[in-house]
N, C-alpha and C positions, 0 to 999 in steps of 0.2 A: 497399378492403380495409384492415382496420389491420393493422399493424406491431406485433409482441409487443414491449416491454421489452427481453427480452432480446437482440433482434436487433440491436439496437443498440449492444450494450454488448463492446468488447473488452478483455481480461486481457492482461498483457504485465510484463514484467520493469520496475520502480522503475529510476528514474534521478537520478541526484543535481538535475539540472532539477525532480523534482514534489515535492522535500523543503518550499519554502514552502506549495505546496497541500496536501500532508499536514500538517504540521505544523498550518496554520490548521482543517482538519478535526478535526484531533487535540484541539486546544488550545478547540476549541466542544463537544466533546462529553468531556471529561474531565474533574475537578478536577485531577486532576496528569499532565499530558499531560509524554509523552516531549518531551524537547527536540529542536531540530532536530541537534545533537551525536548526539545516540544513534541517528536515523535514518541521516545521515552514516557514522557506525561500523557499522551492517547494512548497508550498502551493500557497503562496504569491507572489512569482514571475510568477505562472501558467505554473509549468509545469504539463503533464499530471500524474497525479495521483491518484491512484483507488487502492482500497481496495476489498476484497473479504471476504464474510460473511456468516454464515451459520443466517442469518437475528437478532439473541442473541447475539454470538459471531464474533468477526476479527478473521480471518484465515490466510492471508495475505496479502500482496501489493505487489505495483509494482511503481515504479516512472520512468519516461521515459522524454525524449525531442525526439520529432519529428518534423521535417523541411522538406519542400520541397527536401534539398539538401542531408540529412544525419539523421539518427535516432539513440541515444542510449537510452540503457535500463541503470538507473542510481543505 
């Protein structure tokens, strides 16, 4: 029997540990990738930020602000 994708894959809060793997995700698929500073500072200012893992490997992220009044995806 196969295994879906997604069965694999868990979501979980960023940690200053996956900021080289972001960052190098970041910096292969952008012309002007966030620096590893700026991910640092969402950390540390609390915005929401999650990661996505096949539980070995980062897959990707996602970094957001959500308010009562207005949400972006950053």
């Amino acid at each position: 029997m196969a295994i879906s994708p997604t069965e694999n894959i868990n979501v979980r809060e960023m940690y200053l540990s996956d900021i080289v793997d972001i960052y190098n995700i970041e910096s292969a698929t952008y012309d002007f990738p966030w620096s590893i500073d700026i991910f640092r500072d969402c950390i540390d200012k609390k915005y929401d930020c999650f990661v996505a893992t096949n539980y070995t490997k980062l897959l990707g992220y996602v970094v957001s602000s959500i308010t009562p009044i207005e949400s972006h995806i950053l």
